[in-house]
N, C-alpha and C positions, 0 to 999 in steps of 0.2 A: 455779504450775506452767506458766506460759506460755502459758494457756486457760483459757477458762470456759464453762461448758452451764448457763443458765439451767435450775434445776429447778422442780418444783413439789409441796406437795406431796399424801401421798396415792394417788402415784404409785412404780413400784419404777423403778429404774435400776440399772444392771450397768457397774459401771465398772472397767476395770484401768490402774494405770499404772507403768510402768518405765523403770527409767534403771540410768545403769551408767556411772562413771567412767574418763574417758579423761585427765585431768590432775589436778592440784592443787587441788579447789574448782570443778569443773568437768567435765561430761561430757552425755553424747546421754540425752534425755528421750520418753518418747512415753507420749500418754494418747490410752484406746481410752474410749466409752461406746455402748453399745450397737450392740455390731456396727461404730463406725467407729471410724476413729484418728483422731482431731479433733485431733491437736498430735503436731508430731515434731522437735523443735529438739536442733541441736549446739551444744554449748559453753556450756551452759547451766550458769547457778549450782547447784553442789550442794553441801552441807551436810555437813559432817562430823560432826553430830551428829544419832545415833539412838538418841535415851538408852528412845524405845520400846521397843526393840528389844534394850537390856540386860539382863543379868539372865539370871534364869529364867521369868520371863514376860512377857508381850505385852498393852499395854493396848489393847483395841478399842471405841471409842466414845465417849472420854473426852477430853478435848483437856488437856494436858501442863499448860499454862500456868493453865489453870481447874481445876484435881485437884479434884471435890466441892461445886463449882458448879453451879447449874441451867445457868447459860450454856453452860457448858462441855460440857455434856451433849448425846449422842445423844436427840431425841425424835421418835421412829418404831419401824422395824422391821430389825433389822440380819439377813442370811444370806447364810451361804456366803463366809468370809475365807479366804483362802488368800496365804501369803508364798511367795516363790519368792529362791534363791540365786543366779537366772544371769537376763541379758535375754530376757523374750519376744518371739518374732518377732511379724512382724504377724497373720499369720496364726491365731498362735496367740491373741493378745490380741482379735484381731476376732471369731473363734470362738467364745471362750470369755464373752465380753461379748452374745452374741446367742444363746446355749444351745446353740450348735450342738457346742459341743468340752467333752468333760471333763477335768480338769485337775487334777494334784494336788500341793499344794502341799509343797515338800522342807522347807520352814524351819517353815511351821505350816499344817497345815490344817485344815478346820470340821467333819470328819468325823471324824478322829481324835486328836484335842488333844483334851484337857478343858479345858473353857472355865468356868472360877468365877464367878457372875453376881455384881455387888454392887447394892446400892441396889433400887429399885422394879424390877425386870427380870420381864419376863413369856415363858416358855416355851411358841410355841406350834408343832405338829409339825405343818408342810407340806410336800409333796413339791417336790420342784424343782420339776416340769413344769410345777405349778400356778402358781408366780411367772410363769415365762416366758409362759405362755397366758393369766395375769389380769394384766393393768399397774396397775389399779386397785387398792386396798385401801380398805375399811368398817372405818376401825377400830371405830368403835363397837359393831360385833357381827361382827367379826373374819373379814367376808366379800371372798371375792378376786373382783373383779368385770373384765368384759369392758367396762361402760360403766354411766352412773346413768340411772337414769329415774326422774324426779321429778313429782307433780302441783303446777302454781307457782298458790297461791290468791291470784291478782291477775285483777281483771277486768277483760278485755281481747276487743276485738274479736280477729275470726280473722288478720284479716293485722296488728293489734299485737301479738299473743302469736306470730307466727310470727318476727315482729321481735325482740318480747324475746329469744327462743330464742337466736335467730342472734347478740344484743347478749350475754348471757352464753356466746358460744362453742358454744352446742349448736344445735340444729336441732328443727323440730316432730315428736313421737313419733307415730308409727303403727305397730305391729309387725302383719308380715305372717303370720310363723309361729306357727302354732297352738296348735302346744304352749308356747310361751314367751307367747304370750299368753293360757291359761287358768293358766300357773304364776304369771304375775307382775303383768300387765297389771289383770287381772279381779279378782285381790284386791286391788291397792289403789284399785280406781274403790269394792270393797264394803266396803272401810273405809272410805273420804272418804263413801259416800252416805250412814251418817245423820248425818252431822254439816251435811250440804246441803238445798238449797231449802225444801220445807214441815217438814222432819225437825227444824229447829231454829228458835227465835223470830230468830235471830238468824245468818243461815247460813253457813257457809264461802263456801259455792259455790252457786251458781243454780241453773239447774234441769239444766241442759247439763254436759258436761266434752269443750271441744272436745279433736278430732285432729286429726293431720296428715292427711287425706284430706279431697278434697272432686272436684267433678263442676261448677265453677265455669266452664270451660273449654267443655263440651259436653254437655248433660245429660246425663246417663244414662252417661256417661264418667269413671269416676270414678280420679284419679290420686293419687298418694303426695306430698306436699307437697315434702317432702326431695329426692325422683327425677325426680318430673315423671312420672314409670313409671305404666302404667294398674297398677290392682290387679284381680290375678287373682281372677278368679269372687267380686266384690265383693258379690255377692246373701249369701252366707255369712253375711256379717259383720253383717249387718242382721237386727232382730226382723223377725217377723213381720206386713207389711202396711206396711215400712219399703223406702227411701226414699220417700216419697209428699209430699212439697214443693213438687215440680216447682221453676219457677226462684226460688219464694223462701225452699229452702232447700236447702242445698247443701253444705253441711259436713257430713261424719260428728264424730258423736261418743256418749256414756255419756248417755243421759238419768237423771238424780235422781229424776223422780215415772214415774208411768204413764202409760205411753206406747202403748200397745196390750196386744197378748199380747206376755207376759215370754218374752224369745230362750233358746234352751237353747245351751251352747258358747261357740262362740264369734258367735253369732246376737243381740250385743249391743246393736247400733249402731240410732240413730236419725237422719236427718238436721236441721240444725238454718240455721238464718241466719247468715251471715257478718257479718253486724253490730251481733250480739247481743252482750252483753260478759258474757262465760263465762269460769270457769277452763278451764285446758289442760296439757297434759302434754309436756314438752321431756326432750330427749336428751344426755347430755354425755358424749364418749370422755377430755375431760379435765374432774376439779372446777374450774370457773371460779374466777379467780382475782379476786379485789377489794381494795382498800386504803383506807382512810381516811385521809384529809386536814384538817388545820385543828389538830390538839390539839398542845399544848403538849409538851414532855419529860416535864413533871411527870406528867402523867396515868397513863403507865406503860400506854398498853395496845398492843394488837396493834395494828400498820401494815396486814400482808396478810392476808385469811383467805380460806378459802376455801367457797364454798356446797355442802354437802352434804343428805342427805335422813335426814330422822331416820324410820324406818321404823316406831317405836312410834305416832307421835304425828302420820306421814303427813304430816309438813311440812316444808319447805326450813329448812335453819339454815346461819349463817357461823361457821365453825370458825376463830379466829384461830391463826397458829403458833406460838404459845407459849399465853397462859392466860387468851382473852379469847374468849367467844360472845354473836351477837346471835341472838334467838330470835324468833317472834311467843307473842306472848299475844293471845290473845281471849278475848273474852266471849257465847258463844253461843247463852247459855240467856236472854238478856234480851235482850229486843227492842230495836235502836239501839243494842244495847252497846256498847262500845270495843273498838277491836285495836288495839294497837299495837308498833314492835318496841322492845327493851330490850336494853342492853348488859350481858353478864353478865362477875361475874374470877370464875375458877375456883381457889380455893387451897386444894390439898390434897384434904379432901370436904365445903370450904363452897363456899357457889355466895352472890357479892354484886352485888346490882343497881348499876350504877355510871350510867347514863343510861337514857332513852326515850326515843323520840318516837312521834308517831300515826298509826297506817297511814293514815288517813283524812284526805283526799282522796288522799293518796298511795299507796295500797295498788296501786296498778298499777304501782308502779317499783319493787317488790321493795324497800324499804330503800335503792334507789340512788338518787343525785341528790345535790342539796342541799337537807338537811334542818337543821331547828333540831331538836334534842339538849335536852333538861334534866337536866341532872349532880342525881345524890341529894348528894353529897358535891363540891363545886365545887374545884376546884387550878390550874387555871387562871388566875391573876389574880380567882377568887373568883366568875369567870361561871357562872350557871346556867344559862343560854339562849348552848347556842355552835351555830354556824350550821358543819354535817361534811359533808366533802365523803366519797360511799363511791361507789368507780365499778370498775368493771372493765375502763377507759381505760387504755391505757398509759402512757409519758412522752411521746407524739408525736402526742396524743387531746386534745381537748376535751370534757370531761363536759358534758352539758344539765342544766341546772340541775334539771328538773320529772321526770324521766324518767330520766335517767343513761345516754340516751344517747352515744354514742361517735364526735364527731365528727373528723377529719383535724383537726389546728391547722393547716394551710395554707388550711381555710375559716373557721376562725376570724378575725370579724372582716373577713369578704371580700367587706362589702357587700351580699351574699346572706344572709336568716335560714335557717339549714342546720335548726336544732333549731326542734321544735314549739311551743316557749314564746318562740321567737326571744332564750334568752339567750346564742347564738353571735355576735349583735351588739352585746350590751350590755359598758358600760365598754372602749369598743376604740382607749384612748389609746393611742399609741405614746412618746412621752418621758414617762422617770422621773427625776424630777429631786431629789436631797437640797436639805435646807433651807438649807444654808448655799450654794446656788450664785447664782450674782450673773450676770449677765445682761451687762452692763458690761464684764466683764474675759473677754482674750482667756483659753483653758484653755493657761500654760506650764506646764511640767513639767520638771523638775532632770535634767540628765544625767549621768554617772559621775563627773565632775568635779565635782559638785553646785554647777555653774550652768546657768541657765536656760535650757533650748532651747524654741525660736520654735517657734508652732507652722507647720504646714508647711502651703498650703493651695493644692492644684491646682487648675490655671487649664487649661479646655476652653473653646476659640472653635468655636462651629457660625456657620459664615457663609451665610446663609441665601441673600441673593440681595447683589449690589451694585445700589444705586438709582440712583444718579447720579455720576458724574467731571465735575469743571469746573478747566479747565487754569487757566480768565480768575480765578476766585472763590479758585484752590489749596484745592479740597477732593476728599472722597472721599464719601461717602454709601452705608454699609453698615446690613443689615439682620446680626442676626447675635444667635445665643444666647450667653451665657455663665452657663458651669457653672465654681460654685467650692466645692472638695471638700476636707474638710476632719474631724479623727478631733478628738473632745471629750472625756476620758478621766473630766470631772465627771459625763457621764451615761450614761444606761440605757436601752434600748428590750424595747420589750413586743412583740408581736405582726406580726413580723416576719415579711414573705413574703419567697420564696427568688425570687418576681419584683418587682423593685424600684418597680415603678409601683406596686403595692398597698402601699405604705412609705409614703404622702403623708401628710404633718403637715397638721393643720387650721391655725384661721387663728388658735386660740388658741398651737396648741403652739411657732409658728414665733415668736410675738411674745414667749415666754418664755426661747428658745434665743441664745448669743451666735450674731453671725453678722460674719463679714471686711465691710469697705467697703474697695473698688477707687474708685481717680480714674484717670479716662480720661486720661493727662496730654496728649496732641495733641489737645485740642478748645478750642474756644474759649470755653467758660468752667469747662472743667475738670471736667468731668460726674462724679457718684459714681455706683458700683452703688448699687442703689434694695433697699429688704424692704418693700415693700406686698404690695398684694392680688396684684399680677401675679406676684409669684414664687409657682414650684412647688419645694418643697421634698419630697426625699424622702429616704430610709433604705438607703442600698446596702450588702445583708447582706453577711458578708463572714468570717462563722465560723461554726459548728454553736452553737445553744442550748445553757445551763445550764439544768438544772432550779430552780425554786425550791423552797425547803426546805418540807419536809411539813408544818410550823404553818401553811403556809400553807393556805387551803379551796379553794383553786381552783388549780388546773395552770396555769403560766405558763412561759413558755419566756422567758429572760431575754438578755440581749446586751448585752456590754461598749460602751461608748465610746470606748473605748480601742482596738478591734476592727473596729470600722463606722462606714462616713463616713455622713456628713452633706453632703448636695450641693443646691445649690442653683440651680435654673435661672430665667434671663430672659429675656426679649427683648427688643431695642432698635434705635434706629432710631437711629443718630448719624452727624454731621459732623465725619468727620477731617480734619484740617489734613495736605495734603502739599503738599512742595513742588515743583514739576515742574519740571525741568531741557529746556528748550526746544533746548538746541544743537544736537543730532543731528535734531533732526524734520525729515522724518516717520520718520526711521530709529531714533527715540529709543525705550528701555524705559525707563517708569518704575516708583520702588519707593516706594507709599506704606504706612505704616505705623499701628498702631492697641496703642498702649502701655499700659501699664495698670500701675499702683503701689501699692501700701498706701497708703490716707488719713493723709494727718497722720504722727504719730510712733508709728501704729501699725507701722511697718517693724522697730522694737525687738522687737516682741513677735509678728509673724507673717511670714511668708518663702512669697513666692509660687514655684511649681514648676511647672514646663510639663510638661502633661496631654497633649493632642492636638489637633491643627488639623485643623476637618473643612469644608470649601467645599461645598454645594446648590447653589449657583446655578448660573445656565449658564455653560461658559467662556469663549463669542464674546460679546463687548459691541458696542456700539455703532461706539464708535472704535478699541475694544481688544480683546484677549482676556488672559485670566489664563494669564498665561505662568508662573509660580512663585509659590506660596505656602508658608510656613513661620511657625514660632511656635521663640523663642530665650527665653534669660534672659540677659539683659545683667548684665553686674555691677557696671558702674560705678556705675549708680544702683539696681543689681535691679529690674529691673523685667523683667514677661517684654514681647516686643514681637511682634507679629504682622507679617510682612511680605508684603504682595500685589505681585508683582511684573507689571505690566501690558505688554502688548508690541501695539503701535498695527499695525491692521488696513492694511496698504500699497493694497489695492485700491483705496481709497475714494479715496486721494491719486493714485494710477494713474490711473485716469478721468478726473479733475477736473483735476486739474494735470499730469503728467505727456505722458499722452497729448496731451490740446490744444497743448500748448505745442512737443512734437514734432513734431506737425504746424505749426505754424507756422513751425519751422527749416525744414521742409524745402520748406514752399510760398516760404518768404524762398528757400535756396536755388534753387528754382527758378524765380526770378525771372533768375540769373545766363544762361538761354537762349533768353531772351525775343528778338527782334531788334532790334537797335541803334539801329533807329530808334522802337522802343517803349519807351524813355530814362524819359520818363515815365510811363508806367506802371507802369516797374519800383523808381521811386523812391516813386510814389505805395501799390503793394502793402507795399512795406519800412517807412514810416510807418505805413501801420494797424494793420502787423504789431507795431510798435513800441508802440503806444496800444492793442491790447489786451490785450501781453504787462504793462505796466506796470498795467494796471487789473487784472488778476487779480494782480498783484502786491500791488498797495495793497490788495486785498480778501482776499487770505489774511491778510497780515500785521496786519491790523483784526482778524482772528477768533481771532490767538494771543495769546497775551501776552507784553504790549512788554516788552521786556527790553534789556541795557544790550551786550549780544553779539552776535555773528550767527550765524544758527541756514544749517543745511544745506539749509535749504530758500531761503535767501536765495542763496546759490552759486548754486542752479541755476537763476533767476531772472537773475541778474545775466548766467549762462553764455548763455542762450538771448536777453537783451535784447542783447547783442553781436552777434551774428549780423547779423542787420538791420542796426544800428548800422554795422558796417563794412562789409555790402554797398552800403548809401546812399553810405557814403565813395568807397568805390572806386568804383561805377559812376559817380559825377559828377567823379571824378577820369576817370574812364574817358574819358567824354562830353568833358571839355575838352583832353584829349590827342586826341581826331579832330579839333575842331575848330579847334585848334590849328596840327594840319597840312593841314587845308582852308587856312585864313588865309595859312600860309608858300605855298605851291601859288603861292596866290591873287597873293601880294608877288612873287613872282620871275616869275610872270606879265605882271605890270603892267613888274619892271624890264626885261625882254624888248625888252615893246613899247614901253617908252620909247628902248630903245639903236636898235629899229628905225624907231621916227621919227625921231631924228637921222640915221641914213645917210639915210633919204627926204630930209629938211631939206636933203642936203648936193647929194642928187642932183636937188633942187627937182623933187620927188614931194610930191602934197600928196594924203594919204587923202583919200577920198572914202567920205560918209556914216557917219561916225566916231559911235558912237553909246555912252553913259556907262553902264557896270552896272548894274542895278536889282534888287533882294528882291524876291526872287520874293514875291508874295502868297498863291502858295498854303500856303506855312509856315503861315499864322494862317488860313485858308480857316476858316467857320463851317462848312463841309461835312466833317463826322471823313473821309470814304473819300478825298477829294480832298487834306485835309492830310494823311493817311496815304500817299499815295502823291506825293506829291511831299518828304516826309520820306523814303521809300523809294528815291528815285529820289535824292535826297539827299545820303544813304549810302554808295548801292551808286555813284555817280560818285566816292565818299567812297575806298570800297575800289578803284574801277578803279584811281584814281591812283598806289595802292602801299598797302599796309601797313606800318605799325609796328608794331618789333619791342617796345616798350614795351607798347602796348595789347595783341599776344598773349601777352607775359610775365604781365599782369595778368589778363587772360581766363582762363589756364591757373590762376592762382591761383585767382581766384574757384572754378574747375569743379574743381578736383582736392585740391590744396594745405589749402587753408580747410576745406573738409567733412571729410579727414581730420582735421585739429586738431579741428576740432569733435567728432567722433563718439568720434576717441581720448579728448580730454574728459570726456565723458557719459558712457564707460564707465568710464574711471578713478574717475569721481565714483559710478556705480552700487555697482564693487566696494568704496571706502570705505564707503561706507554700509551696504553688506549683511553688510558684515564686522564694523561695528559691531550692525546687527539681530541678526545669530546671534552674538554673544560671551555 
């Protein structure tokens, strides 16, 4: 019908459903239960046969395909059919499904059709109202109940029976109202009392029969367990010279022997110790439901039953839904006798014993748990001792072995003991492996084509931190996880969390599972992923659980391998081989790489896939920072490759080389304004400039690696040893161009006065006190201020004489000319470079 309502039963439900054809094999559906439309689909498959529906009569209860089958058959209580010829609206279906609307049916209704009973059919006359106001039904003595209240003979402290209550669905009993507690409550504590404490050699029950109330909280405060609610004018409810415990006793309850003066009313209650293990009395608006686990097909008995109270005989029993009951038997007329419980088949009006097992030591789990069973008549493979699971756990529960209780399967197995027996951590493998799986062989698996597809097995690089770069050694030095992920369709996982850390295989399960080897292929001896102790292996869920089948004794949520990876994490600490391309430095990005292959000629049989690239580390390095990283799958040789793309820190080469060497162009140029006759000192600043441009030269190029090219850093080394270099040229070119025309002066001087002593010669004039040139001494004076100023005086008789137009042609060059070439230079050379940095 395109919906389903979990029922249960023992319960009534009101359900209508309509549909009504809008095409061929197709039309609008809706199903109402109880007051809601729980399903309302268009275009929905419908059936063109209603062979029910032929004829002269209507079959109700019977199912078509089973005619005179027990299967086939209604087993309950059917009222109130009504067929209708047109769609109901919602309103009317939600109505009429929650008693609020009466309805009468045009095709057939239950009021007026005669209805022909066949087979066992029991007739019995209840008003509506009564259905609708009782949800419940007794069938066993055909009572319509608002809810059960049952005395549960297991003993149990006060907050373990408030537990059990709550583990079967119901809650601890205390009725407040009076009248309902002298009709119903009070007769059955005075039928359970003489079957208890001194009343039998052998008793049901102790001396107590806890309730839900107690004064635990604040004395003399006495509250409703259920509520929390104080209970009104609770002196009532107690005999006379009752509560008198003080704080060590503080539960209300029925006392079995004598207790003072006997209470009239409802003046029944005694108080009693919360730690005393006493029967108790629990409340259910639904019959708890339960199922048994572990039996074979063959056994043939009920899967769900449900616990009801058998009213004759004042004891809890499991009603299965078809023809199965477990009962208690005891023995209470002999001291130490036996209780225990017993599966009964009901066929027809023979009742046969089909197993037992011993309430004792178990009688406080109600028959729940895991118990060992002995078959009168064995079908099972011939066991007589079968180990049944009977729990009132859902599919999404883990039963406690000792107790049945109900634990989340998300704690199952979660390190933590949840159950009291601690068997929520017992047997908590996670791989299930069949016998024939080999360890050796990768899992292929045939595809449409029916050949072999590789299995597929993702590759996640966590790059944790980078350790070291050495340009001189070409390596790289990464720390870095790898996760490799991978589906094995040979196996099976048990106990699966929906958080994949709680998925970790021990160190047995990993050493049983196949697992990929990676070779590092850029290292220098070719490194494999490693399966030791250091890997963590875990289970990444990756679908909803199967159940496993009911022969089974224990709830197991099951998971394909075919469905859920298997992932594998490492750490590692390797040396990758890159190779560093020196030419652009210090403007250069380099891209070292970290590859990774199938081992050997396992590439035939598994095929790496790229996962995700994830970098921790920091991005500023030393000399670098990580300017780009990525993860590819190359296909020439598959392999996937990690690429770190590194981009070198300029500042460090700025300060050290850059900047100094700046400055020494421009202290060289500034030697070009020195005064003329500081000749040498300007040659002498241009050589030092020269010897320590070249020793940071020699000392960078030591620190990189020598290679067979020239790198950008050697450019501007070469650009800046120039400078100097041709200021030294020119200024001694300079210097021999003055003193070149001092000498010529000097010549046309001498020819002067040689033309002027021949006229004296002729005029017989004879100089007097003719006296021959001399070096000045003070040129070489050991006194610097005295050879400086006769250098200066030097000079400037150098410049009286005239200038040349040469020496300020080459002045203007030095001062103007040259430091533009130069600076246009360095910038051309900057924007090359940085154009290369940011590409």
């Amino acid at each position: 019908m395109g919906a389903e309502l979990e029922r249960y039963p023992y319960q009534w439900y009101h359900f209508c459903f309509a549909f009504q054809k809008t095409g061929p094999g197709v039309g609008e559906q809706v199903y109402f239960a109880n007051g809601e439309m729980i399903f309302h689909g268009q275009n929905m498959s419908i059936t063109d046969d209603f062979s029910w529906l032929k004829g002269n009569k209507i079959k109700v209860g019977q199912s078509n395909s089973k005619v005179a089958t027990t299967g086939g058959s209604l087993f309950g209580l059917l009222a109130d059919v009504k067929i209708f010829n047109r769609m109901l609206s919602e309103e009317e279906g939600a109505g009429y499904t929650n008693c609020n609307q009466k309805l009468t049916g045009d095709i057939a209704d239950w009021e007026t059709e005669q209805w022909e009973l066949v087979g066992d059919v029991k007739v019995v006359e209840v008003a509506g109202e009564t259905i609708c106001k009782s949800p419940l039904h007794d069938f066993a003595h055909d009572n319509f109940l608002l809810e059960h209240v049952m005395i549960i003979p297991a003993l149990l402290t006060y907050q373990g029976a408030d537990a059990m209550c709550k583990r079967f669905g119901g809650h601890f009993h205390f009725e407040e109202n009076a009248d309902k507690f002298l009709e119903h409550d009070l007769k059955m504590f005075k039928a359970v009392q003489p079957l208890s404490y001194k009343n039998k050699p052998n008793p049901r029950c102790k001396k107590r029969l806890f309730l839900g109330a107690d004064d635990i909280g604040e004395e003399n405060y006495w509250v409703v367990k259920e509520t929390n609610k104080p209970v009104k004018n609770y002196l009532q409810y107690f005999q006379p010279g009752q509560p008198n415990g003080a704080r060590k006793q503080n539960v209300a309850g029925f006392h079995f022997g004598s207790s003072g003066k006997p209470g009239q009313g409802v003046a029944q209650f005694d108080d009693g110790g919360a730690g005393e293990n006493q029967c108790f009395m629990c409340k259910f608006t639904t019959p708890p439901r339960l199922r048994m686990r572990g039996l074979c097909k063959k056994a043939k008995m009920d899967t769900f039953y449900s616990l009801l109270y058998d009213s004759e005989n004042n004891l809890p029993y499991f009603k299965g839904y078809d023809k199965t009951i477990i009962q208690l038997e005891e023995d209470l007329d002999t001291k130490g006798g036996t209780k225990y419980w017993q599966i009964l088949e009901l066929e027809g009006n023979e009742t046969k014993i089909l197993a037992k097992t011993e309430m004792i030591p178990v009688g406080s789990s109600l028959a729940s748990g895991l118990k060992s069973w002995t078959f009168q008549n064995p079908v099972c493979s011939g066991k007589e001792e079968m180990v049944l699971e009977f729990s009132t756990c859902n599919d999404d529960q883990f039963t406690c072995k000792s107790d049945g209780e109900c634990m989340d399967m998300e704690t199952r197995c979660d390190k933590f003991p949840n159950c009291a027996d601690f068997s929520d951590e017992e047997d908590c493998k996670i791989v299930v492996l069949d016998d024939n799986y080999v360890t050796d062989f990768a899992p292929l698996e045939k595809n449409t084509d029916n050949d072999y597809k590789r299995t597929e097995v993702s590759v996640t690089v966590d790059i944790l931190t980078i350790l070291d770069i050495s340009e001189n050694e070409e390596f790289l030095e990464a720390k870095f996880e790898l996760t490799l992920k991978w589906r094995d369709f040979r196996l099976k996982f048990q106990n699966l969390k929906e958080e994949n850390s709680k998925n970790t295989l021990t160190k047995t399960e990993k050493s049983i599972i196949w697992v990929p080897k990676v070779v590092f292929v850029n290292t220098k001896d070719n490194e494999v992923s490693k399966s030791d102790d250091s890997v963590f292996t875990e289970i990444e869920r990756q679908e909803s659980a199967t159940i496993n089948s009911f022969e089974e004794n224990e709830n197991i949520h099951l998971f394909n391998g075919r469905k859920n990876y298997v992932v594998m994490k490492r750490t590692y600490s390797t040396k990758w081989i890159c190779s560093f391309n020196m030419m652009w430095y210090p403007f250069d990005t380099q891209s070292c790489t970290m590859e990774f292959r199938p081992e050997g000629n396992l590439d035939a049989n598994i095929k790496l896939v790229v996962e995700s690239l994830v970098y921790q580390g920091p991005t500023d390095l030393t000399q670098y920072f990580i300017k780009t990283r990525n993860m590819v799958f190359r296909e020439t040789d598959e392999s996937v490759v990690v690429v770190v793309t590194l981009g070198r820190r300029l500042i460090g080469v700025i300060l050290t080389v850059f900047l100094p060497t700046n400055v020494m162009v421009i202290m060289s140029q500034a030697t070009n304004y020195f005064k003329p006759f500081f000749f040498e000192a300007v040659i002498t600043v241009n050589l030092t400039i020269i010897l320590v441009i070249c020793t940071m030269f020699l000392a960078i190029s030591q620190s990189l690696p020598t290679t067979s090219y020239m790198k950008m850093i050697d450019l501007w080394f070469i650009l800046v040893l120039l400078v100097p270099f041709i200021f030294v040229l020119i200024h001694t070119y300079m210097d021999m161009l003055r003193n070149y025309e001092h000498r010529k002066d000097k010549k046309n001087d001498e020819k002067n006065a040689e033309k002027i002593e021949r006229k004296a010669s002729i005029l017989s004039v004879t100089p007097v006190n003719t006296v021959e040139p001399k070096l000045n001494a003070d040129f070489v004076s050991i006194n610097e201020e005295t050879q400086n100023n006769a250098l200066k005086k030097h000079y400037e008789e150098m410049e009286a004489n005239g200038k040349d137009i040469k020496v300020e042609r080459i002045v203007k060059l030095t001062k103007v000319y040259i430091p533009i070439i130069i600076y246009l230079s360095m910038v051309f050379y900057w924007m090359v470079g940085m154009a290369k940095y940011y590409q």
